[in-house]
N, C-alpha and C positions, 0 to 999 in steps of 0.2 A: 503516453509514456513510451519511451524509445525502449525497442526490444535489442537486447546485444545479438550478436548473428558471427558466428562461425562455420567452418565447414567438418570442425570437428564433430564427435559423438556428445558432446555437450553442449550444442546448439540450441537453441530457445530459449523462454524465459524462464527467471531460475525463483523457483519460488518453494518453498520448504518441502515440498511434499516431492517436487522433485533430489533438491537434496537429499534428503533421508531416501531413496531410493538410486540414488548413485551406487556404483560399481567400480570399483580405479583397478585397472589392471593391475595382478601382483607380478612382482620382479623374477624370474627365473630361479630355484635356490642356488649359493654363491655369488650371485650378482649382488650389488649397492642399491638400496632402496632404501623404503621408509617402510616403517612398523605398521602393517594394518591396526595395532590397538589404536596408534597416534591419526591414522588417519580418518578411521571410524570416528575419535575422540571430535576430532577435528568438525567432521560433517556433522555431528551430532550439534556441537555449539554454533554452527554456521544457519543449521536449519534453527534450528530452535532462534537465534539472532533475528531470520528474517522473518518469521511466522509471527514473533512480538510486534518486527516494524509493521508488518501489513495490519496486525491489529489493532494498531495503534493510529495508523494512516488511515482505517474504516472506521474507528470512530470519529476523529479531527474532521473527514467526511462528511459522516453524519451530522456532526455540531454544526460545519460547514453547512451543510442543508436548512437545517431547524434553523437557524440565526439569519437566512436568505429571506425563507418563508416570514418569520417574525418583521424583516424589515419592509417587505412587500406590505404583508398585512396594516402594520402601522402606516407606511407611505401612501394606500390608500383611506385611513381612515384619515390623516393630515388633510388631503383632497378633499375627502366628503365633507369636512369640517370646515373650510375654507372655502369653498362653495356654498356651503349652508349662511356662512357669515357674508360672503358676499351679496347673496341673493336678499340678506333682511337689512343691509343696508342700501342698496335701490328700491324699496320701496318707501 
């Protein structure tokens, strides 16, 4: 998996637990910004977003796994069985 890569202070990969510990600069007062509620609100549903994907992508993984194994297993027992069948018909 390709990692994003800047030269800014949010560099690396970005994965919930780094979200929810993000910091955004606030604006000077009198200056035009954005609402820290809105942007708390914001990181809040962004981590919580990816923390589902990666849970979701760790299971799909896992099934991924179990379903490899399953077809290994069965693709050698085809073998054994087809060898056993070949062998009782030469003699």
């Amino acid at each position: 998996m390709a990692v994003y890569r800047s030269r800014n202070a949010f560099a690396g990969p970005l994965t919930a637990g780094r979200i929810r510990e993000l910091a955004l600069p606030r604006t000077p007062l009198g200056r035009r910004g954005y609402r820290p509620e809105d942007i708390d609100a914001l990181l809040h549903r962004l981590a919580y977003e990816v923390g589902e994907r990666t849970r979701r992508l760790d299971l799909v993984q896992e099934e991924n796994h179990r379903l490899k194994q399953a077809l290994r297993t069965w693709q050698a027992e085809c073998a054994a069985t087809r060898q056993g069948s070949e062998t009782t018909f030469i003699h």
